[in-house]
Structure formats: structure tokens, C-alpha cells
N, C-alpha and C positions, 0 to 999 in steps of 0.2 A: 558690347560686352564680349570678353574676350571665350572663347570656344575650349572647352577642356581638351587639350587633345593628347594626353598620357592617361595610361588603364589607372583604376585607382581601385583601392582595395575595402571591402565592405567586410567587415572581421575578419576572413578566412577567404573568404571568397572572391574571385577576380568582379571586378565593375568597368561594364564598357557603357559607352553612353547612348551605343545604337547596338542593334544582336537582329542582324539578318538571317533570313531562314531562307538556305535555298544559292542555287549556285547556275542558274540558268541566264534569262536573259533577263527578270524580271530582276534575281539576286544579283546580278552582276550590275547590270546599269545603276540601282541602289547605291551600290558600295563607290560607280564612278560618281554619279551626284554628290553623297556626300565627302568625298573626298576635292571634287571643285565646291562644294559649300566651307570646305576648312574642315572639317570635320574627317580626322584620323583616328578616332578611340572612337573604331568599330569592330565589330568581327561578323564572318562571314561564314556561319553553319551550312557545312553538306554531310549528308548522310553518307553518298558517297564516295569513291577515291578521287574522284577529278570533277572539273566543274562542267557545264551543256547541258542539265537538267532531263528534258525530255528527248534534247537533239543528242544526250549519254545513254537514255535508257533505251530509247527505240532505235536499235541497228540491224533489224531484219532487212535482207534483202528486196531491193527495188527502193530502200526506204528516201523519198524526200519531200521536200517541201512544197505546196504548191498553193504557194504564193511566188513574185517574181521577187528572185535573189535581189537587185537593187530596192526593193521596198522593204525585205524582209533583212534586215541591218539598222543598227545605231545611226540614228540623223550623225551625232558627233564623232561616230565614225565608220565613214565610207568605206567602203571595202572596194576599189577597181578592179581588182583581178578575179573576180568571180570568173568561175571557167564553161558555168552554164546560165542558161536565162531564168530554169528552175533548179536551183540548187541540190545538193545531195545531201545527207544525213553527216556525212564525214567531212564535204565542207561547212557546216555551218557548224560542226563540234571546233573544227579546225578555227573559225573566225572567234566564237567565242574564248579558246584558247588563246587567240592573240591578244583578244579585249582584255583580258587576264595579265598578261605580263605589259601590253602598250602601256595602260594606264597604274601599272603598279599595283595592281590587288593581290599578290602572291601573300605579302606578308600578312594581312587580315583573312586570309581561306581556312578552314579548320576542317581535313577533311577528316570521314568515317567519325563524325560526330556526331549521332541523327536526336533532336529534340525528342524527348518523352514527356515533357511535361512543361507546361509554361502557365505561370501560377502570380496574380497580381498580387502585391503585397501594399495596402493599403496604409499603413504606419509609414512604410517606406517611400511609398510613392514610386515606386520602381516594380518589373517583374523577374522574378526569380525564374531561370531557364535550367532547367535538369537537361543535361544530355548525357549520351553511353557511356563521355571520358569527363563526365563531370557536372560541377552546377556552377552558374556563373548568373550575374543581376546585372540585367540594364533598366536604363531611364526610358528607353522606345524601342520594341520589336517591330521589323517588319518583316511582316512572315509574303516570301515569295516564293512558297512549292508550289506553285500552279494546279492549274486544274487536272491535267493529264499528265501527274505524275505515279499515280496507284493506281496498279490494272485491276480491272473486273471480269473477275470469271463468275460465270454463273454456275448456279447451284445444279448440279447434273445427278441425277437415282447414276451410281453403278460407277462414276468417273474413277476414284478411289482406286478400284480392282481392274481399271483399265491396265493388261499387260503391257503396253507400249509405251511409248513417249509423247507426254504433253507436257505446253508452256503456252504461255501467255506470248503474242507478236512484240508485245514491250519488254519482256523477257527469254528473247530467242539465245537458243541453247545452238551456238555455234559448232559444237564439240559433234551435236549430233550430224549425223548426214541424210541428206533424205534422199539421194542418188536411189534410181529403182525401188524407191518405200509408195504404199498405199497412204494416200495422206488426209484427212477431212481438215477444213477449214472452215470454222465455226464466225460470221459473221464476215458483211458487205459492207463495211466501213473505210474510210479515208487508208488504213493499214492494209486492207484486204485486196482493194485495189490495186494494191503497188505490189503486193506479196503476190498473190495468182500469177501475175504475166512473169513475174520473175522466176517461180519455182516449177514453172508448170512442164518447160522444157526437160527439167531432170528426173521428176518422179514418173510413177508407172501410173498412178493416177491419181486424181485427185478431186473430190470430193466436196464440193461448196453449197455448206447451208446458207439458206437466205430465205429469212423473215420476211423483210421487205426491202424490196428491189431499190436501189439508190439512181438516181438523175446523174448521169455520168455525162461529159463534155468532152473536150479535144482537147490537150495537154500541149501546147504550142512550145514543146523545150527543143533548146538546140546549141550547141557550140557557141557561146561567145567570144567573135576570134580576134585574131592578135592586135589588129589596127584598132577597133575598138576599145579591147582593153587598153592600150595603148592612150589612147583620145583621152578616156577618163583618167589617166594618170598623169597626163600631161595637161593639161584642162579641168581640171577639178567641178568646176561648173557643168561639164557637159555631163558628169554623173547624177549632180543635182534636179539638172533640167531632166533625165530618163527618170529618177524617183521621182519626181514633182508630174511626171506626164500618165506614171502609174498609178501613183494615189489619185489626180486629178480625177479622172475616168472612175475608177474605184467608187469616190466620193460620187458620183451623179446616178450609179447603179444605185445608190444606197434607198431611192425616193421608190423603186418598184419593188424593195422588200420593207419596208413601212408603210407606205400608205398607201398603194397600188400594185397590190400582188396581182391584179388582173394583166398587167403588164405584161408577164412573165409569160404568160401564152406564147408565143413567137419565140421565146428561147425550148420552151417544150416543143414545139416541133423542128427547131434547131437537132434539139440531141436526139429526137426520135429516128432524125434522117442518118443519125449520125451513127448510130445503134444498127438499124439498118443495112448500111454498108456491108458492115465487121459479120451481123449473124442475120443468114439465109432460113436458117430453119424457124418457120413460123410458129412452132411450137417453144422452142427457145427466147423468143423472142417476145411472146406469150408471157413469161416466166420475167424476163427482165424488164419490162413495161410497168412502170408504176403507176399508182391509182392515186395519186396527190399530187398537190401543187409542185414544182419545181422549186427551191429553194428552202421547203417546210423543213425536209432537213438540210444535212451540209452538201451541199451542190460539188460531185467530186469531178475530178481532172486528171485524166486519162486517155492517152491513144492506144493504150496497148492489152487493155482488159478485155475490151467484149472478143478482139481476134483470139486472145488465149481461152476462152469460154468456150468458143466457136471449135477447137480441136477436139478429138479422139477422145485422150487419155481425160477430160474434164466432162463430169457431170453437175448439173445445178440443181439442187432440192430445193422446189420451192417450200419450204417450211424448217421452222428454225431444229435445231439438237432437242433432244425431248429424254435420250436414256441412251445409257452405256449396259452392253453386256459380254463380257468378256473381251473380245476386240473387235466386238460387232456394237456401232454408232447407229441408231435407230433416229431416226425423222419425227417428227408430231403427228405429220402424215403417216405413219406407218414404214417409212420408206428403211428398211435396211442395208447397210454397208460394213465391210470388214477393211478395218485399215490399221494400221502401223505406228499411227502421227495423226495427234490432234492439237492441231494449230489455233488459237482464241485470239480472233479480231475485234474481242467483244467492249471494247474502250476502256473507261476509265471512269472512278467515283468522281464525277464532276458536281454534281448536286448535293451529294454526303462528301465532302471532305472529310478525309481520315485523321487531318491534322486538327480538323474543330474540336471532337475529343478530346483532346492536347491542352488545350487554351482554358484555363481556368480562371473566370472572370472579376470583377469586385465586389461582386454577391454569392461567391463559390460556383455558382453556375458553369458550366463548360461552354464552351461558343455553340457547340453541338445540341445542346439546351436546347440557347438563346436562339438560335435558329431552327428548333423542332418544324416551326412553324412554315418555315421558307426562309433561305438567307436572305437575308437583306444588310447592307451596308451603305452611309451616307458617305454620293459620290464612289462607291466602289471601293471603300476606303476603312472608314473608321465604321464597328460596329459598338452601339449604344450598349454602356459598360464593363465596357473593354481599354480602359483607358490607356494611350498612347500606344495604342496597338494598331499597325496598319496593315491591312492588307494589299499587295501590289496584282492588278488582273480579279478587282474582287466579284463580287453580286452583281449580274446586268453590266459586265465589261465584256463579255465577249462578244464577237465580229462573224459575221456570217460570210464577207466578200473580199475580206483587205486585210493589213496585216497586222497582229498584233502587238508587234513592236509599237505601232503608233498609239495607241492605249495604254504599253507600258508607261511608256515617255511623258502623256499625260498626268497619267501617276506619279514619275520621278517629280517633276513639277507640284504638285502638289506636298509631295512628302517635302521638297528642300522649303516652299515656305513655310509646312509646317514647324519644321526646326527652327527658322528663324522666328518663328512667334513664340517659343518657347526660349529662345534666346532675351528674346523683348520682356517676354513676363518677369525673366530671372528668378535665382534660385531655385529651390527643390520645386515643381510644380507637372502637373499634367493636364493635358486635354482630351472630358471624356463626352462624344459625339451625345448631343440632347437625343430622347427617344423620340421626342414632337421632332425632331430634325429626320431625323432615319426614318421616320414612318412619313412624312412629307415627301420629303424625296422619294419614297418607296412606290406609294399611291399614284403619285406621276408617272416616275417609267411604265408603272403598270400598264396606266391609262393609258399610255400610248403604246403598249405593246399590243394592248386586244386587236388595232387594226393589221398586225404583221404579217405576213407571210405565216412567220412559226407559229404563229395560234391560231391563223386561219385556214391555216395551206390544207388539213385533213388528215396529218399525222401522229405522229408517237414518236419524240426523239428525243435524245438525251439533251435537248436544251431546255425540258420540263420535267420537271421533281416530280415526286410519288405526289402530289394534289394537283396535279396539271398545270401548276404555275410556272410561268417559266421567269426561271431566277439567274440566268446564264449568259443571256444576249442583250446587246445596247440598243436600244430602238432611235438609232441617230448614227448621224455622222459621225466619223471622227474630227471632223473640225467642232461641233457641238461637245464634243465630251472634251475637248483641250479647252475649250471655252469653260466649262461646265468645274476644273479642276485648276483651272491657273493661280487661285486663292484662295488660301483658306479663309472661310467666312464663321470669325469668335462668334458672332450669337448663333450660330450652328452648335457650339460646344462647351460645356462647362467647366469651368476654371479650378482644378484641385490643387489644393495647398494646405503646407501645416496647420495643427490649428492655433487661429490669433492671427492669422496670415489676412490678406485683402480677398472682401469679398469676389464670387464671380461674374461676369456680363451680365446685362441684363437679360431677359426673354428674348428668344432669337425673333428674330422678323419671317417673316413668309419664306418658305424655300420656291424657289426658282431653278424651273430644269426647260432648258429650252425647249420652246412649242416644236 
């Protein structure tokens, strides 16, 4: 059947046949899939002016990646001239800019356009998308704002009437300067890490709450030099073979945060000796020693935090921000400090998505409802009542060791046959995921998460909702979730069409998630 690919008009309104949310890696890779499926009557919503998603929003200083530059890139397209082994914030905006014009997505971007409302219209068979500059109806949203796209600041008595300057690490205020300012630094997360040894040099001092202490590692970045880059641009294979040697390893780590987090001992006194080295004071050291598993939460990657701890001008407060008064930051402990700059490394609504709100269902419902309970999505993908609604990095797709590109990519895979079985059905029709299917699937990952590291490890991290479930992380490989996603399986989902139209599938059969 031949693929509509001119916009077509619903009375007044523009009609696309796909309406992507998001302009990262998850929105970009999308719009390349459907453009190698035939599929050109798309569009491509960002809120803002340019596309990099999370690698646009987060440019505080020290900011990068860590995971390794060749794993963390499009399989379809390599990138040889990475200049480091762990990339920087500004290359990896810089590669998705190029995925942007390589593959021709300029003309489908729609930027400063940010969705307010996404609303199923059930006569229609389509969803009706309100944005800032408009409303427009497609036949299939995939919504890919990711998880760490809205920061979380917490709720502080006093913050308001803080004389100084505060922002969010995912909203750093370039303009300011913190040259000789008193600065606090509110959370020990993946950003906090990378910000301290960077800023610690310039200010007069600086000030680091900390809840709980993070399992820090050794950060093995270095210059990737000329012959190298070189080799893989000339050899195309030899970049393959370094991505295939990275995931490889990646992939066999994956067995001691599922089913034998006893394992993990022997890298706990890895980083303790490693902690060691950098900070002499046994009372400091005291302070950065955690009291859980190594990998409970995100296992972070660092050579140059604990020596900036280790200076002068840096104090560590073991206990999190607890009250503002005037420009004096108060501790839970009791601890007070007078600073200048309050810096929040405090993440992001990964378990509340701010966009669920948004999504208004085939029962009036908002996704936000529909998941009071705990997200859940079949496959990571489609949520039951949500017809033709995909989510790209959805429920139980995140990675605790590897990189998330490889989960996107699963996903793209999934979304292009779901198009073509929508092709196959023909005419007006949709597919809306059975509830027996999402609660199937749901119950599984579950079951196989109780053994993990993050449920068992002895902590509190943002990979588990306000009921302790954790709805955030895959309990598998990523060879099992490309497994898990290569098909879409009809008696998973039910068949919407006019009425008079041909009934749906029959009753889905057993869902199946690999052991």
C-alpha cells in the first residue's frame, strides 16, 4: 500500500501522519527511521530553538558524557572523528546537529513549538496536538522528551527571598560569573560531579550538600589522536569492531546488577582504594563512604572529584539543604553557611513526567491518571489507552552501565514495524496496546527486578517512584530488549476502526519477556 507522504488537511487544520515530540536522540533517530521507512508526512516538535534535547539543555561547565563516545552514537551513523574517548556536552550537541542536516531533518523541525496538550479524538481516529504556534492532528504521536528533560528543584522554606543567584545545573545561567562568589551546591549526582572539579578552581568557596554519598570510579578520558581517528575513517570496520568491544563487555557486566549484586564487592573496594588516594582526611572520607550496595544507584565516573573535595576552599555537608535565610543555606544538620550561588544538582522528574499531564487518553484520562499507579508501558512503548501513542526510552528502558542509544534504537525498530502493520491494516485505523498485554509485561519486568542491585542494593534513588517501585530501569541486557522490541506482536493490541469496519485480533496469547 502506497505511504501518504504529502500533509493533508483536516478542515482547518494541518494533518501529519506521524507528530514527534522532542528533538534529541530519541526525536531525531525517529524522524531518521521514518524517513528510511518512506515515510515523509512527518513533523518534528521542540519546545526549543535547536535540536540535542538534554545534550541543549545541560551546558554547565565540566559537562559530558560518560559513557564511551563510540558507543554513545547512532549504529547508522558513526561518527570517527570523536576528539575524546569520553565525549563533551558540546560534541555530542555538535554530532546531533550533523544527524540533523546528514540525514535531511531540517525541513520536518518545528522549533519553539512546545506541546500543551495531546488529546485522542476517537471519531477521528487520530490525536489532536495543541502547541504555542498552533494545533495540528496526526494518526501516530511519538512522544520522545526523555526522562531528563524537566529539572527538579526541591521545595526549600526561604529559597524565594534568597538574595542571590540561583538555577538549576540543567539551566546554568552563563551570564552569571562565579569568579570569587561563595557558592553552595545542592546535590552529589552525575551533574555535581562534573560541576565541583570544574568550578572549584574559580570560586572562593564552595559548599557541597550531600544526602548521600555516590560510589564514584575512575574516568579513563583521554585524547583520541590523529592515527586513530584516522584508522576509523579509513577502515570503517575498525570503528565497529571498538563499538562492538564496548558494548561486548558492557553486556556481560549486566549479569552482576541482575542477578548477583553480591558480585559487586570487588569493585566496592576498587573505588574505596580509589577515594583513598585523592582524600587523606579520615574524616572526609568518613563523609564520602557509602553505606549501600555499589550500583543501587548510578555508579558515577570521575578522576577529578574527590582531589577537588580534598582542597581548601571546599566543604562537604554531610546532610542535604533543609532552609534558606537570607543568604545564609542551612543544613538538616543544623549546619549553616552564607553564600552568593545556589547551584541544584538535584535531577530531574524521571518517575512524574511532566508531559504525562499532556496526554489525554481515549477515556478522557491523562496518561498522568493512567499511570497514578506507576508507569507502566508494553515493551516500553505503547501505554494501554493511549491509542497510537508511542513512547521512545519509555517504563523499565533505562540502563544502569551502557548506553542509551542502544534502547533508543530498539525502539526505532519497533516503532518502523509498527507503522508497517498499520500500513497492512489500511485505512483510517489504530492500535491501542490490550491492558492484559501491559499488565503481563509489567508483572514480569517486575518479577525480575526484585532480584537487582536497585531494589536490593539498600538505597533511595531516583530509579524508584513515590511507592518504591522502580519503573525506570530494564532488568536485562540490551541484546534481550532488541530481542524483546524487533515485532510488533497484534494480539498484544487492539484493532480500532470505523464502525462497520472488520473486527479486532483475537485475545492476545501469553506475553513473553525474556528469563
Amino acid at each position: 500500500m502506497a505511504k501518504r507522504t504529502q500533509h493533508q488537511e483536516h478542515g482547518r487544520r494541518e494533518h501529519v501522519r506521524v507528530a514527534v515530540i522532542g528533538s534529541g536522540f530519541g526525536g531525531l533517530g525517529a524522524a531518521v527511521r521514518l524517513r528510511r521507512e518512506g515515510i515523509t508526512d512527518f513533523v518534528v516538535l521542540e519546545r526549543a530553538g535547536s535540536v540535542g534535547g538534554t545534550w541543549r539543555d545541560n551546558s554547565y561547565p565540566g559537562c559530558a558524557c560518560d559513557v564511551p563516545s563510540h558507543l554513545y552514537s547512532f549504529s547508522f551513523a558513526p561518527h570517527p572523528d570523536w576528539p575524546r574517548t569520553f565525549s563533551g556536552q558540546e560534541h555530542i550537541r555538535a554530532y546531533l546537529e550533523r544527524v540533523a542536516d546528514v540525514f535531511r531533518l531540517r525541513p520536518h523541525l518545528r522549533f519553539n513549538t512546545e506541546v500543551t496538550r495531546m488529546s485522542w479524538d476517537g471519531d477521528g481516529l487520530r490525536w489532536v496536538v495543541e502547541t504555542s504556534t498552533g494545533t495540528l492532528t496526526a494518526d501516530v504521536v511519538v512522544s520522545a522528551t526523555g526522562p531528563l528533560s524537566d529539572p527538579k528543584v526541591p521545595d526549600i522554606p526561604g529559597l524565594d527571598s534568597f538574595p542571590g543567584k540561583v538555577f538549576h545545573s540543567a539551566r546554568w545561567d552563563h551570564d552569571y560569573d562565579l569568579r570569587g562568589k561563595r557558592v553552595a551546591m545542592v546535590g552529589t549526582g552525575a551533574s555535581a560531579i562534573q560541576i565541583v572539579p570544574a568550578i572549584q578552581p574559580e570560586v572562593a568557596k564552595l559548599v557541597l550538600f550531600q544526602r548521600t554519598p555516590p560510589w564514584v570510579l575512575p574516568r579513563t578520558d583521554r585524547p583520541i589522536s590523529g592515527p586513530e581517528r584516522w584508522l576509523h575513517r579509513t577502515l570503517p570496520l575498525t570503528g565497529q569492531v571498538r563499538r562492538g568491544v564496548l558494548w561486548g563487555i558492557r553486556e556481560l557486566q549486566v549479569q552482576a546488577f541482575t542477578k548477583r549484586p553480591e558480585e559487586l564487592g570487588f569493585v566496592e573496594r576498587f573505588a574505596l582504594r580509589n577515594m583513598g588516594r585523592a582524600i587523606k582526611d579520615p574524616a572526609l572520607r568518613a563523609k564520602l563512604t557509602p553505606d549501600y550496595r555499589i550500583g543501587c544507584k548510578r555508579i558515577l565516573l570521575s578522576s577529578e572529584y574527590y582531589p577537588a573535595l580534598a582542597r581548601r576552599n571546599v566543604d562537604v555537608v554531610a546532610s542535604g539543604l533543609s532552609e534558606v535565610r537570607g543568604s545564609t543555606v542551612v543544613a538538616a544538620d543544623g549546619t549553616e553557611t552564607e553564600v552568593d550561588a545556589i547551584v541544584f544538582g538535584t535531577g530531574f522528574h524521571v518517575t512524574d513526567v511532566p508531559i504525562a499531564e499532556r496526554v489525554i487518553g481515549a477515556d478522557g484520562r491523562s496518561l498522568a491518571e493512567a499511570w497514578k499507579g506507576g508507569m507502566e508501558a508494553l515493551r516500553g512503548a505503547s501505554a494501554a489507552g493511549f491509542p497510537n501513542w508511542m513512547s521512545v526510552i519509555g517504563p523499565n528502558t533505562g540502563l544502569g552501565n551502557s548506553s542509551m542509544i542502544l534502547m533508543i534504537e530498539s525502539h526505532l525498530n519497533y516503532l518502523a514495524d509498527y507503522m508497517r502493520r498499520l500500513d497492512v491494516l489500511g485505512g483510517r485505523v489504530a492500535l491501542d496496546a490490550r491492558p492484559s498485554a501491559v499488565g503481563a509485561w509489567n508483572r514480569r519486568v517486575q518479577e525480575r527486578m526484585r532480584r537487582t542491585v536497585w531494589n536490593t542494593g539498600g538505597c533511595t534513588s531516583w530509579y524508584l517512584d513515590a511507592r518504591g517501585s522502580n519503573t525506570t530501569v530494564w532488568p536485562g541486557t540490551t541484546t534481550e530488549f532488541r530481542r524483546a522490541t524487533r515485532h510488533v506482536d497484534m494480539n498484544e493490541y487492539m484493532v480500532l476502526r470505523a464502525p462497520g469496519a472488520l473486527a479486532d485480533p483475537p485475545a492476545h496469547a501469553p506475553v513473553e519477556v525474556p528469563a
